[in-house]
Structures are given as C-alpha cells and as structure tokens.
Biopython code that builds the backbone (N, CA, C, O; Angstrom):
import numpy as np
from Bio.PDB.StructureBuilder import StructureBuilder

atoms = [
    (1, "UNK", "N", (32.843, 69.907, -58.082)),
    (1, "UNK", "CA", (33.471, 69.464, -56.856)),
    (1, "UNK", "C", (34.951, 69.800, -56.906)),
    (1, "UNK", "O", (35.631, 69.982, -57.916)),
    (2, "UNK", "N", (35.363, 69.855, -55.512)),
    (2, "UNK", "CA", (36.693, 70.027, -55.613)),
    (2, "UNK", "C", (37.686, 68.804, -54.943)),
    (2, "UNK", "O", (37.500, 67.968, -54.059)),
    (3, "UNK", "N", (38.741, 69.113, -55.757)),
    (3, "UNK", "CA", (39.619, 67.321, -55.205)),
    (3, "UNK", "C", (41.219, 68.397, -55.328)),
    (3, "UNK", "O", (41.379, 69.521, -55.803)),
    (4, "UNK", "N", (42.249, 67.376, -54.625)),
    (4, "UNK", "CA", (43.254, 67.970, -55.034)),
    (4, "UNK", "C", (44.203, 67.166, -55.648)),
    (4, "UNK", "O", (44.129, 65.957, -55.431)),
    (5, "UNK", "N", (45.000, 67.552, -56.303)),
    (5, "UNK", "CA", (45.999, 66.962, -57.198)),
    (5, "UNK", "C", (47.413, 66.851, -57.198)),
    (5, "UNK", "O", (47.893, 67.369, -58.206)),
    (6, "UNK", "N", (48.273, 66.346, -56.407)),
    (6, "UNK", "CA", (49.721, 66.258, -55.815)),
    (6, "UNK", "C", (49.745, 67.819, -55.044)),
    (6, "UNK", "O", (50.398, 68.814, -55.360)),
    (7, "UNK", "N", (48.842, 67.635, -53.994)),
    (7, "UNK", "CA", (48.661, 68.880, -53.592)),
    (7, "UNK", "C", (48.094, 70.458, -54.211)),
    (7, "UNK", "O", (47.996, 71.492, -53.551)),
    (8, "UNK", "N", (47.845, 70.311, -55.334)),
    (8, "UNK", "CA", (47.508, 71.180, -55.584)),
    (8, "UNK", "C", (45.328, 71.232, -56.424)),
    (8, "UNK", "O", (44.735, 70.535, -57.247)),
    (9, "UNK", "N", (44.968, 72.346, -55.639)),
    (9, "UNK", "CA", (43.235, 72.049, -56.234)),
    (9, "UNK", "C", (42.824, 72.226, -57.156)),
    (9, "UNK", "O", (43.322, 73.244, -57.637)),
    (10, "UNK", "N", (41.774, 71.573, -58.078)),
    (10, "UNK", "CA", (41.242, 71.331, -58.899)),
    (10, "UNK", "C", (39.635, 71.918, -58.704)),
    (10, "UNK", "O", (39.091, 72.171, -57.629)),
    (11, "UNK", "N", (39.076, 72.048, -60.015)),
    (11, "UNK", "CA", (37.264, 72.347, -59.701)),
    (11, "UNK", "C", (37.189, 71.256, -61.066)),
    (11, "UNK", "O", (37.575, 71.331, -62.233)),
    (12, "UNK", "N", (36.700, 70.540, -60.503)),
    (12, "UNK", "CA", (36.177, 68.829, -61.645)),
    (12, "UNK", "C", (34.676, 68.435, -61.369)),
    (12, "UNK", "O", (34.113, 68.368, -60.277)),
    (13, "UNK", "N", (34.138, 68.180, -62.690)),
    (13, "UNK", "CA", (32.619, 67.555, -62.243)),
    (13, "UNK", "C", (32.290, 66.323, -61.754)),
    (13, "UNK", "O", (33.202, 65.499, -61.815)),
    (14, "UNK", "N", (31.274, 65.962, -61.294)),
    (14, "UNK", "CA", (30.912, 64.996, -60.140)),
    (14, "UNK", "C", (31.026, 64.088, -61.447)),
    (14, "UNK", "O", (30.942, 64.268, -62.662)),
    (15, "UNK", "N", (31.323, 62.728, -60.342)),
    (15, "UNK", "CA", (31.606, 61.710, -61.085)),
    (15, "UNK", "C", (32.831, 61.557, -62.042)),
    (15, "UNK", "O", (32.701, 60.927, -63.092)),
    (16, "UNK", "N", (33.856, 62.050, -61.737)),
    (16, "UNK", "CA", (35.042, 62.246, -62.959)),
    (16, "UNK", "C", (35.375, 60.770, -62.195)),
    (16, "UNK", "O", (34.992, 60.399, -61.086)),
    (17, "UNK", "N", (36.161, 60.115, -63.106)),
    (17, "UNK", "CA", (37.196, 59.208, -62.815)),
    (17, "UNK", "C", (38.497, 58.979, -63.015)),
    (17, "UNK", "O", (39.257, 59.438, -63.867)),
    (18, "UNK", "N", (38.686, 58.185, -62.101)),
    (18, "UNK", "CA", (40.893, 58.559, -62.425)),
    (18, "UNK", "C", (41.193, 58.480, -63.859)),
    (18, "UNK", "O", (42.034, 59.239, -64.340)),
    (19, "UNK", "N", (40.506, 57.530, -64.655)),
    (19, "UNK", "CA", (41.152, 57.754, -65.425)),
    (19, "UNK", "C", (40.987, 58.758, -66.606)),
    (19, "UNK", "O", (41.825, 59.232, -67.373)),
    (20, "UNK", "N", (39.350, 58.967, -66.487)),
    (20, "UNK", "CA", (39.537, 60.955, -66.842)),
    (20, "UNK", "C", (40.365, 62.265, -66.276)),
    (20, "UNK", "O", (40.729, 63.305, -66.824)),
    (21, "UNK", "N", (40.496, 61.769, -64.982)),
    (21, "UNK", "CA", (41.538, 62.774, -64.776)),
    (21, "UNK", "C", (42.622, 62.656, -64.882)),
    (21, "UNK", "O", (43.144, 63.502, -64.157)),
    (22, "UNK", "N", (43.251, 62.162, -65.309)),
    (22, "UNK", "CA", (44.544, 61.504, -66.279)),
    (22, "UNK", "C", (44.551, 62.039, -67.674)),
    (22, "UNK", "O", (45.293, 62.915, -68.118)),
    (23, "UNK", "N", (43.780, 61.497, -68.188)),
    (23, "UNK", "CA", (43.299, 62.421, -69.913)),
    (23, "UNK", "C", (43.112, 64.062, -69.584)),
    (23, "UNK", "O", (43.587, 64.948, -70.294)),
    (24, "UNK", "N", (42.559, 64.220, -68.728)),
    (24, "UNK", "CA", (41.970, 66.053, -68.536)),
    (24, "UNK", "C", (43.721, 66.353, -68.426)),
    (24, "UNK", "O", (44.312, 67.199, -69.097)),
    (25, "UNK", "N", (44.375, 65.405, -67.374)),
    (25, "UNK", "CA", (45.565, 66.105, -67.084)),
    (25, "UNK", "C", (47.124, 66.223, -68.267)),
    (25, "UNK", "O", (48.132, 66.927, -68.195)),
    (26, "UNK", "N", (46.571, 64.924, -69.520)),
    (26, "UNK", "CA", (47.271, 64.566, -70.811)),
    (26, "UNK", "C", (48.628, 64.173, -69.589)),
    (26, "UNK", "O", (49.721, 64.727, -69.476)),
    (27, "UNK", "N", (47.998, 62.928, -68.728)),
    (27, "UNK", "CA", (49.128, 62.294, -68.208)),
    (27, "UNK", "C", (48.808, 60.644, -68.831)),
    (27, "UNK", "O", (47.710, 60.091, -68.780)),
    (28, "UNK", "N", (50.056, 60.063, -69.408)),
    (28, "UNK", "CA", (49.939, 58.816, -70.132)),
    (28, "UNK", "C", (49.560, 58.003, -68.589)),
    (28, "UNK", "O", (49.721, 58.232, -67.390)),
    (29, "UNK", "N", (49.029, 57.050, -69.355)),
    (29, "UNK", "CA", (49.144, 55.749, -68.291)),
    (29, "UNK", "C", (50.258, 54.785, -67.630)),
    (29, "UNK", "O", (50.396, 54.201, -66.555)),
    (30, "UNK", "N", (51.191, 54.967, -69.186)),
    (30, "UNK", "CA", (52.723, 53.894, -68.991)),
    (30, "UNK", "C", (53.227, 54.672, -68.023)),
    (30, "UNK", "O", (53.241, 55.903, -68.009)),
    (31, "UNK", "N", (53.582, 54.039, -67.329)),
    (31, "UNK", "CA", (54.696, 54.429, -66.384)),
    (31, "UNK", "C", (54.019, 55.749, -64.783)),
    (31, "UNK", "O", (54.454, 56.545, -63.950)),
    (32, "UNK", "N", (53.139, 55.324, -65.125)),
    (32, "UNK", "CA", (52.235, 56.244, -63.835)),
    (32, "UNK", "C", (51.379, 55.015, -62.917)),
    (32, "UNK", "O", (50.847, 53.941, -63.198)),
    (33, "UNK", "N", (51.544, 55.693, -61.880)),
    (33, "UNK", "CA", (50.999, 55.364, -60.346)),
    (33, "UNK", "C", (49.677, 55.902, -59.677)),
    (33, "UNK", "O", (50.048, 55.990, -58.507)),
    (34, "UNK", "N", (48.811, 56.175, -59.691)),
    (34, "UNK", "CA", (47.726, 56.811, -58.909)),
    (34, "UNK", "C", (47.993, 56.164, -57.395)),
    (34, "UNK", "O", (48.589, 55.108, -57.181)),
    (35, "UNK", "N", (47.421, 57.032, -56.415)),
    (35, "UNK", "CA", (46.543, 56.870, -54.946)),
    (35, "UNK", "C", (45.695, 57.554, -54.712)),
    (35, "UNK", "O", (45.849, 58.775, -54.684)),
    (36, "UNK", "N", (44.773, 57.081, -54.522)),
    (36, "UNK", "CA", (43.619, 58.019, -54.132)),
    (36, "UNK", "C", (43.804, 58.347, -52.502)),
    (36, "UNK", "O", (43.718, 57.325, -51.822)),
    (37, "UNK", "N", (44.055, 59.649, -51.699)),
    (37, "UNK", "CA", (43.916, 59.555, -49.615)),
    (37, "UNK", "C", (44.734, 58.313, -49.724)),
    (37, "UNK", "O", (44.324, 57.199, -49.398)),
    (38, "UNK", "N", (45.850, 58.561, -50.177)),
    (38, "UNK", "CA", (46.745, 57.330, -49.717)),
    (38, "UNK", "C", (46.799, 55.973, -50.264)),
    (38, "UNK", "O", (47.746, 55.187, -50.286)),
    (39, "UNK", "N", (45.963, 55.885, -50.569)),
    (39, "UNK", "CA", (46.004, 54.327, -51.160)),
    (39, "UNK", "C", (45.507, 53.993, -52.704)),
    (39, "UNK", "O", (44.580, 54.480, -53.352)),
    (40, "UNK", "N", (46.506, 52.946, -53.052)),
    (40, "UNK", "CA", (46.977, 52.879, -54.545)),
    (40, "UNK", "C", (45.572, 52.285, -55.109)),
    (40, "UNK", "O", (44.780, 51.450, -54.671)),
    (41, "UNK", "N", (45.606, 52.831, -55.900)),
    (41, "UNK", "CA", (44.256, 52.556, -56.938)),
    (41, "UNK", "C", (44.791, 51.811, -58.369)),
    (41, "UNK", "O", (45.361, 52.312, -59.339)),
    (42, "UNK", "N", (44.355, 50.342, -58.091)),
    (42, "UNK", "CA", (44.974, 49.313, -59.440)),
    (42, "UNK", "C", (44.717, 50.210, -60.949)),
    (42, "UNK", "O", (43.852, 51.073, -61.095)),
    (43, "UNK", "N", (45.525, 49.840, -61.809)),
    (43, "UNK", "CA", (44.942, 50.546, -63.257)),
    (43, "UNK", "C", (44.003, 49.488, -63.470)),
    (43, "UNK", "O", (43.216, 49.921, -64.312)),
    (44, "UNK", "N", (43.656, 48.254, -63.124)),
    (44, "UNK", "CA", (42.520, 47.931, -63.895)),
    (44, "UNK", "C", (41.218, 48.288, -63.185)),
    (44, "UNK", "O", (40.205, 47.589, -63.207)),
    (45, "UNK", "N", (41.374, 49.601, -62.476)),
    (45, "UNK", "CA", (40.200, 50.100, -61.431)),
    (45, "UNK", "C", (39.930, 51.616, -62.227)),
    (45, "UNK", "O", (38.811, 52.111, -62.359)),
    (46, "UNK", "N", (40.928, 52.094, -62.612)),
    (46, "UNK", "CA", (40.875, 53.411, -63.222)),
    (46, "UNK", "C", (39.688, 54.321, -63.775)),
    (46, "UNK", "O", (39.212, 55.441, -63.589)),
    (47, "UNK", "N", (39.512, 53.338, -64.462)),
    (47, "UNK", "CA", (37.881, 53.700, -65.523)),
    (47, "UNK", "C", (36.494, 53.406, -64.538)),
    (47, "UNK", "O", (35.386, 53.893, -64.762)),
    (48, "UNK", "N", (36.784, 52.621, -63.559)),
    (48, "UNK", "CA", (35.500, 52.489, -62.479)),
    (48, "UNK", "C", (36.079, 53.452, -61.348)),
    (48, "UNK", "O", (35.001, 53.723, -60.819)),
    (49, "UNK", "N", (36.646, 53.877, -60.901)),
    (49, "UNK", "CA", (36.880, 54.497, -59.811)),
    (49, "UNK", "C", (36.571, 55.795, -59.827)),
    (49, "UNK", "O", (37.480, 56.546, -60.183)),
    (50, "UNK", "N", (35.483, 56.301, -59.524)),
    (50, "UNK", "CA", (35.147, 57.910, -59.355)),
    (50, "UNK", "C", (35.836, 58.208, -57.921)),
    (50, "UNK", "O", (36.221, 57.576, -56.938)),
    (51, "UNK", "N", (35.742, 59.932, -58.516)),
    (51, "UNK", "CA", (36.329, 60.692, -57.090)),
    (51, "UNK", "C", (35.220, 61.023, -56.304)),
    (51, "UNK", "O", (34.108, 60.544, -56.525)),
    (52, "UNK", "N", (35.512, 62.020, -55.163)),
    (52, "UNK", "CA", (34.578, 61.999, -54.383)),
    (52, "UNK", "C", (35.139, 63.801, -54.314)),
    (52, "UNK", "O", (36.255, 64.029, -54.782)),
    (53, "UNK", "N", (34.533, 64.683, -53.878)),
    (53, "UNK", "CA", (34.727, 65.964, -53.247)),
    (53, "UNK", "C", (35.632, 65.806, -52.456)),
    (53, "UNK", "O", (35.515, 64.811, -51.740)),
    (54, "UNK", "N", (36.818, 66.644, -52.260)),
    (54, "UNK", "CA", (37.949, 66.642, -51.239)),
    (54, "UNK", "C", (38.823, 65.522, -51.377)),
    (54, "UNK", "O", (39.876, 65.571, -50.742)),
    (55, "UNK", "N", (38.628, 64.688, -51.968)),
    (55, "UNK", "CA", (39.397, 63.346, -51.878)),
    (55, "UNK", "C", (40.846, 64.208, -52.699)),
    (55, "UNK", "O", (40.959, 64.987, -53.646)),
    (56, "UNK", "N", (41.693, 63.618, -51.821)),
    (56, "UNK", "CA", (43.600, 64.062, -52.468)),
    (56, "UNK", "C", (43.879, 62.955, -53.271)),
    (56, "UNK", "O", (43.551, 61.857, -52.822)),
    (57, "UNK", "N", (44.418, 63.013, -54.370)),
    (57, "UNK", "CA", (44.901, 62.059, -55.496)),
    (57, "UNK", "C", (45.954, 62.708, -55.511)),
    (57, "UNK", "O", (46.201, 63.853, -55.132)),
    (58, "UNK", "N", (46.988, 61.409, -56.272)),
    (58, "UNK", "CA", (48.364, 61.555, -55.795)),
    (58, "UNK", "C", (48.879, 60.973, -57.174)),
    (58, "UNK", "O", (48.487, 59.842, -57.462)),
    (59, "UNK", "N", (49.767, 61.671, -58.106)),
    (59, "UNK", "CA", (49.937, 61.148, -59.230)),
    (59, "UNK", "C", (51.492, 60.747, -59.504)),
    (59, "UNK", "O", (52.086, 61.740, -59.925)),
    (60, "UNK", "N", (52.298, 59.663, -59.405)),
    (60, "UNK", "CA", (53.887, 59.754, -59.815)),
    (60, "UNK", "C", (54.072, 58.868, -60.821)),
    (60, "UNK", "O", (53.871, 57.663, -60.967)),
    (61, "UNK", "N", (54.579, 59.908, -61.597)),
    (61, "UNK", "CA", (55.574, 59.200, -62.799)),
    (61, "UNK", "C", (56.452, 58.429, -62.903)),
    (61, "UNK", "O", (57.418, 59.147, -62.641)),
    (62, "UNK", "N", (56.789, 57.585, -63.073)),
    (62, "UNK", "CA", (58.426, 56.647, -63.340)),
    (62, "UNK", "C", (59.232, 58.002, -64.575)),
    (62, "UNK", "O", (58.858, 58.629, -65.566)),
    (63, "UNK", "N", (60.543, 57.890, -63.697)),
    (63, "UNK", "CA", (61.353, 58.884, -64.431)),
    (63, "UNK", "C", (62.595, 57.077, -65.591)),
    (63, "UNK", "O", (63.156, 56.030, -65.271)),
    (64, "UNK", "N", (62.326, 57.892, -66.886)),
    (64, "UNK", "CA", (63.329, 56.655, -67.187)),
    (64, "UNK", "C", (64.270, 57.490, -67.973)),
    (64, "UNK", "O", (63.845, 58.436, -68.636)),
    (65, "UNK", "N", (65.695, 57.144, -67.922)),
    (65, "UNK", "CA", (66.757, 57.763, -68.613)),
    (65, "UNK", "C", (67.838, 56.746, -67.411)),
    (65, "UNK", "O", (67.562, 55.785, -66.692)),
    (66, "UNK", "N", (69.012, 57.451, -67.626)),
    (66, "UNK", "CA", (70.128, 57.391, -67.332)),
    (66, "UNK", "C", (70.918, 58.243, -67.194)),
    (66, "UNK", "O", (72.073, 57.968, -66.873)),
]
sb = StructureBuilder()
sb.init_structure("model")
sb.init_model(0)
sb.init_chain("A")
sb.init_seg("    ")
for serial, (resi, resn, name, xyz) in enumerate(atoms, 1):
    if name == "N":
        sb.init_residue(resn, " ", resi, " ")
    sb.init_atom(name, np.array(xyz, "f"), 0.0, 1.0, " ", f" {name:<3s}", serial, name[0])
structure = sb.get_structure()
C-alpha cells in the first residue's frame, strides 16, 4: 500500500503501524508528534494504530538547543 509521509510517498505493507513506521523511519519517539489526515494520534495509540492506503501521516520533531 501506499501512504504518504510529510508529504512525501512511501510503498509499506498492509497493516504497518505508526509505530513501525517510526522504527522503519529510525525516528525516536522522545520528542516526536504523529497525525494521521490531520489528526493527532496519542503515543499510547501508536502500536494499535494501523495505516490505511493513502492515508497522509505527518511526522514533527521538537527541535531542542539554543
């Protein structure tokens, strides 16, 4: 299936979940945000939340420094 990823597309197998696609993407958890089509997906949903074909996921980092 295909999904896209801060705009940009992906080819991922059925049933992936955010928080495999997080690991596929070697994006940590601390300090990251998911939305799935807009709307925020809790981290304690991560590991249950499969994607769907076409669905846009939206990934932002917390930048920390000074």
């Amino acid at each position: 299936m295909k999904i896209h990823v801060n705009q940009k597309e992906y080819e991922v197998p059925d049933g992936l979940t955010v928080k495999a696609l997080l690991d596929r993407q070697q994006i940590p958890a601390e300090g990251t945000a998911v939305a799935v089509d807009n709307k925020l997906v809790p981290k304690a949903d991560w590991e249950s939340r499969t994607l769907a074909d076409g669905e846009k996921v939206t990934v932002i980092r917390a930048a920390f420094g000074g």
